[in-house]
C-alpha positions as CSV (number, residue, x, y, z in Angstrom):
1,X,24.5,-23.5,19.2
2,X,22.1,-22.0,16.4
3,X,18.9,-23.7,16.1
4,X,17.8,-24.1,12.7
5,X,14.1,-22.5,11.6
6,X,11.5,-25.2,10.8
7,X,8.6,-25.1,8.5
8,X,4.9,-26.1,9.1
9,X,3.0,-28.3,7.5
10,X,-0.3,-27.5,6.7
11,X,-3.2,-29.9,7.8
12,X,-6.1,-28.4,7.7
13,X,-7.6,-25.2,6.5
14,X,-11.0,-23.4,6.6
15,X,-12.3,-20.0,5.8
16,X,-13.8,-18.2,8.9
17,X,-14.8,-15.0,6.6
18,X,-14.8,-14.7,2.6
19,X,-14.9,-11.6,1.0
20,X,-13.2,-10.5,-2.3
21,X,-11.3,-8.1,0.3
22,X,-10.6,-9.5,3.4
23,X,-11.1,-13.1,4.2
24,X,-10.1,-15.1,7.6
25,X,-8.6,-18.2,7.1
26,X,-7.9,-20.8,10.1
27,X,-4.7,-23.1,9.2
28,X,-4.3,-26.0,11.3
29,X,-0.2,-26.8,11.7
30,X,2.0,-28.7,12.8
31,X,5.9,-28.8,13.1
32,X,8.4,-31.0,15.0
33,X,8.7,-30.2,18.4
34,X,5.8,-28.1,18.6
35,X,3.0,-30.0,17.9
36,X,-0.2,-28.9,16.1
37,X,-1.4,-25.6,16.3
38,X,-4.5,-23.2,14.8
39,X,-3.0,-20.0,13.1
40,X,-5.5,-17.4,11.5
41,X,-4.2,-15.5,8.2
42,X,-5.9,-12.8,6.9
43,X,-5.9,-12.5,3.2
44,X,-6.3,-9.4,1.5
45,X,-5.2,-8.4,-2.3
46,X,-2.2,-6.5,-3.1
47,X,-2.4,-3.3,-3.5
48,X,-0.4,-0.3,-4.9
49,X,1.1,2.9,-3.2
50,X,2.2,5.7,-5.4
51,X,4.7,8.9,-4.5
52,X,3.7,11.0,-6.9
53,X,5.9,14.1,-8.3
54,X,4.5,16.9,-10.3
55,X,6.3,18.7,-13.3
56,X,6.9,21.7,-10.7
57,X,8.7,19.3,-7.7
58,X,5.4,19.0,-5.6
59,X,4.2,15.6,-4.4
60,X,0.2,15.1,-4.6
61,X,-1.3,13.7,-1.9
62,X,-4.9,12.7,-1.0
63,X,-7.4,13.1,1.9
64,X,-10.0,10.6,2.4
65,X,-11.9,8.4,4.9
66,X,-10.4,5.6,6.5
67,X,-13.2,3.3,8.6
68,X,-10.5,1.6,10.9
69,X,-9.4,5.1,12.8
70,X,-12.3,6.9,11.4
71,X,-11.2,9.5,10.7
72,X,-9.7,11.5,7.3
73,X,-6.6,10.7,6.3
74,X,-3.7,12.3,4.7
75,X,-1.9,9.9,2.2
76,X,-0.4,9.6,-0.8
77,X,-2.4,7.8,-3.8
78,X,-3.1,3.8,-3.4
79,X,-5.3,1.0,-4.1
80,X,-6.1,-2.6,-4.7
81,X,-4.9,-4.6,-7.7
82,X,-7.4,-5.9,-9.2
83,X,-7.8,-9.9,-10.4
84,X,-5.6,-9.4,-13.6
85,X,-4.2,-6.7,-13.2
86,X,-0.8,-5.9,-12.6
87,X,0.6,-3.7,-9.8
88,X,2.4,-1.1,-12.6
89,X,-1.1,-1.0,-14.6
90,X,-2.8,-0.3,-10.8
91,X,-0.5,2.3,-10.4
92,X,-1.2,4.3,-13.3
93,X,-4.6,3.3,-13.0
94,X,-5.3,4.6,-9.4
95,X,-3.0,7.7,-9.7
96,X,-5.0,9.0,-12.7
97,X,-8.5,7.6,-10.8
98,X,-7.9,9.6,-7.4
99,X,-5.9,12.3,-8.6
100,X,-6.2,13.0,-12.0
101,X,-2.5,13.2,-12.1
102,X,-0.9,11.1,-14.8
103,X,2.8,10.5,-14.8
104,X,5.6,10.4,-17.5
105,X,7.5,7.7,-15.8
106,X,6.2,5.0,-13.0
107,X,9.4,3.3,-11.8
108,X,8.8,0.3,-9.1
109,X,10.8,0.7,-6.0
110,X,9.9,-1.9,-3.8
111,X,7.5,-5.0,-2.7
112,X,7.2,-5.2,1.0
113,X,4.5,-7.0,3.1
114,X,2.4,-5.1,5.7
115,X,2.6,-8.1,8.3
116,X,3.7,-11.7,7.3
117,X,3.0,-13.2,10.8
118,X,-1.0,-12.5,9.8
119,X,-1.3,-11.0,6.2
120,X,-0.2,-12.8,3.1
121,X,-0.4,-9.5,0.4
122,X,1.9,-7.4,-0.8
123,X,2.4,-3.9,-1.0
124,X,3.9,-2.5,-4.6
125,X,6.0,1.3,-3.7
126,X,5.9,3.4,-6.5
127,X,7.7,6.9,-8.0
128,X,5.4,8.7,-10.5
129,X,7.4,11.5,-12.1
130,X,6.7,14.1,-14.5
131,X,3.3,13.7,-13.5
132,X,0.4,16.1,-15.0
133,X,-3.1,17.1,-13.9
134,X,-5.2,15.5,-16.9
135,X,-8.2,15.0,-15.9
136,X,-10.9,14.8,-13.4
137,X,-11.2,12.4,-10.7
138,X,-12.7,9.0,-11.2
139,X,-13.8,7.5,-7.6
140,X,-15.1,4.5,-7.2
141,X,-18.7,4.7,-5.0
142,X,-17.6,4.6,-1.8
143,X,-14.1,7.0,-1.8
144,X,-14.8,11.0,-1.2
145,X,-10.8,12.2,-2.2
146,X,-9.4,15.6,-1.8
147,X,-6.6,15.9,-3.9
148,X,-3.6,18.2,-2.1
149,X,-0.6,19.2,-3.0
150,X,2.7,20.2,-0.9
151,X,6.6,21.0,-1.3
152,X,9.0,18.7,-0.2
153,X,9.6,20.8,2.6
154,X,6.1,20.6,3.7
155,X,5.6,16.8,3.0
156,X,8.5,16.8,5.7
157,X,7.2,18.5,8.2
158,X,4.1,16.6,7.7
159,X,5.9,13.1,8.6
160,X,7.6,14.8,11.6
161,X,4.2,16.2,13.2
162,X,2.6,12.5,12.3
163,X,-0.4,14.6,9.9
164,X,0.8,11.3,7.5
165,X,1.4,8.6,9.7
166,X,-0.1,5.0,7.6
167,X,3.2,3.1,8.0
168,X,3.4,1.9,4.0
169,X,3.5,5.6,3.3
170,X,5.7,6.6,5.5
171,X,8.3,4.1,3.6
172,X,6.9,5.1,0.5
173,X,8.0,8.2,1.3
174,X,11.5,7.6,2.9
175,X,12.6,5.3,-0.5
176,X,11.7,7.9,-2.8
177,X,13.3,11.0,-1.3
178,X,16.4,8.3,-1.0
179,X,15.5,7.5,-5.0
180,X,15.6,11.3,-6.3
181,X,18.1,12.3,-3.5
182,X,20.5,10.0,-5.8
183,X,19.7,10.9,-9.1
């Protein structure tokens, strides 16, 4: 016999951390037959992650910083949407601020959350095609970006050794090579 998936109700909540990027939230729940629990939620914005294709077929990529392995990165371009903004603005916004890149088209291939058991943000996939070099680089204070670019044959080989290895990117990835392989 299939049990059927219950819902909590929320009784309680309080902020352990606030921060316009990360805060800790402790929700106090309860549902039948199990009683009332603590759960912690981290709450961060959405943010954008872009797969971004040049007029000659290569896909720019960036090298930066990340403090949670740190170490530099290689990834494709991405960033936060800001309060008002939405996540096709924050594309075009942060393709053209890390890269300098700008594309003819921005086409929206999927929303997917990072991890819904403890994060409650979205993360917005996006194709940029077409795309140009027109201008410099406009990083914000703390980001030091390298802007590379590589073939598709190299972008391959670069999944397979695990030189890009952030998870969102890898799917980023996967959905547009599945996109273009189509067209």
């Amino acid at each position: 016999m299939k049990e059927k998936v219950v819902s909590w109700d929320t009784l309680a909540r309080s902020y352990i951390c606030k921060h316009p990027y990360l805060s800790l939230r402790r929700d106090t729940r309860v549902a039948p037959g199990f009683g009332q629990h603590d759960f912690f939620v981290l709450e961060f914005p959405d943010w954008v992650n872009i797969v971004a294709v040049t007029e000659e077929d290569c896909v720019v990529l960036v090298r930066q910083f990340r403090h949670g392995l740190n170490a530099v990165n290689l990834e494709i371009p991405g960033g936060v949407v800001d309060p008002g903004e939405d996540p096709h603005g924050t594309a075009i916004r942060e393709l053209a601020e890390e890269t300098g890149y700008v594309a003819k088209k921005m086409e929206h291939l999927s929303s997917v959350t990072a991890n819904p058991a403890i994060q409650d943000n979205w993360c917005h996939i996006f194709l940029a095609t077409g795309c140009c070099l027109e201008g410099e680089q406009e990083l914000d204070g703390t980001e030091s970006i390298e802007v590379q670019l590589v073939s598709w044959h190299e972008l391959s080989a670069l999944l397979e050794k695990g030189e890009i290895h952030h998870s969102l990117n890898c799917l980023a990835i996967n959905l547009a090579v599945k996109k273009l392989a189509a067209r």
